[in-house]
N, C-alpha and C positions, 0 to 999 in steps of 0.2 A: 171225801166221804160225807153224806147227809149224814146232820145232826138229832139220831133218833133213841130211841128209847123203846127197850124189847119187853111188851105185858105178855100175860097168859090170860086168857078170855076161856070160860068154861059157859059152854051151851047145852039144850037140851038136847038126845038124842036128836029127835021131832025137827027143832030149828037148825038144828049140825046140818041135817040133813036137806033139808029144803034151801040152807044157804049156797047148799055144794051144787044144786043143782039151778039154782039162780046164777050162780056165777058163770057155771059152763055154758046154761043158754044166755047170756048174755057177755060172754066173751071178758071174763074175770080170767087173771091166770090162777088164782085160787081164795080161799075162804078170806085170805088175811088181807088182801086186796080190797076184795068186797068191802069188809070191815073199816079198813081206812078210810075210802072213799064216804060212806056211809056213817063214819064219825066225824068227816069231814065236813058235807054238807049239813048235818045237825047242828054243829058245832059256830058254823062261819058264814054259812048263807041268812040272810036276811036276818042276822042278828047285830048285837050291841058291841062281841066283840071282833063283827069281820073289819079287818084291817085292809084289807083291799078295795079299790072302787072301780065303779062301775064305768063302760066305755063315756058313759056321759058325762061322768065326775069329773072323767080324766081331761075331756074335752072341755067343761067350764074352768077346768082350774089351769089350764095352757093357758086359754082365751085372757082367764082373771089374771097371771101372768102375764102374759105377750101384753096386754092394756096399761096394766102396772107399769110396765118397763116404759110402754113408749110414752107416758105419761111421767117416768118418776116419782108416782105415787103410788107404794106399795104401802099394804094393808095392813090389818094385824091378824091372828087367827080367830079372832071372832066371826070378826068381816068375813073372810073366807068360809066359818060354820055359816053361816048368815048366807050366802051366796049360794051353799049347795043342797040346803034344805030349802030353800021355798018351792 
């Protein structure tokens, strides 16, 4: 079982409403859906604290691996900030 945690969100009639029919045309199974999704990307998209990376991140930091290795010279986690910010 996901490890989640049950709030109570209180809208206005006006946005209850508009959200119920946002989610139907867009193929939401319902309001609370929407909402997650919608805290989701607020929350974790292009911000400070998304933990996940990008197809390209993933791809320099194999690469700065797979190099590492056959080289024997592995980095430290600066080097590697250093790598995926320029």
């Amino acid at each position: 079982m996901e490890n989640s945690e049950q709030i109570n969100l209180k809208l206005s009639k006006n946005l209850a409403e508009a959200a119920r029919r946002y989610a139907k045309i867009y193929g939401y199974r319902n309001i609370q859906e929407l909402a997650n999704e919608s805290i989701r990307e607020k929350v974790f998209e292009n911000n400070e604290f998304d933990e996940t990376f990008s197809n390209k991140e993933i791809e320099l930091i194999d690469s700065l691996i797979e190099k590492s290795q056959d080289k024997s010279a592995f980095v430290s986690e600066g080097e590697i900030k250093h790598m995926l910010t320029k």
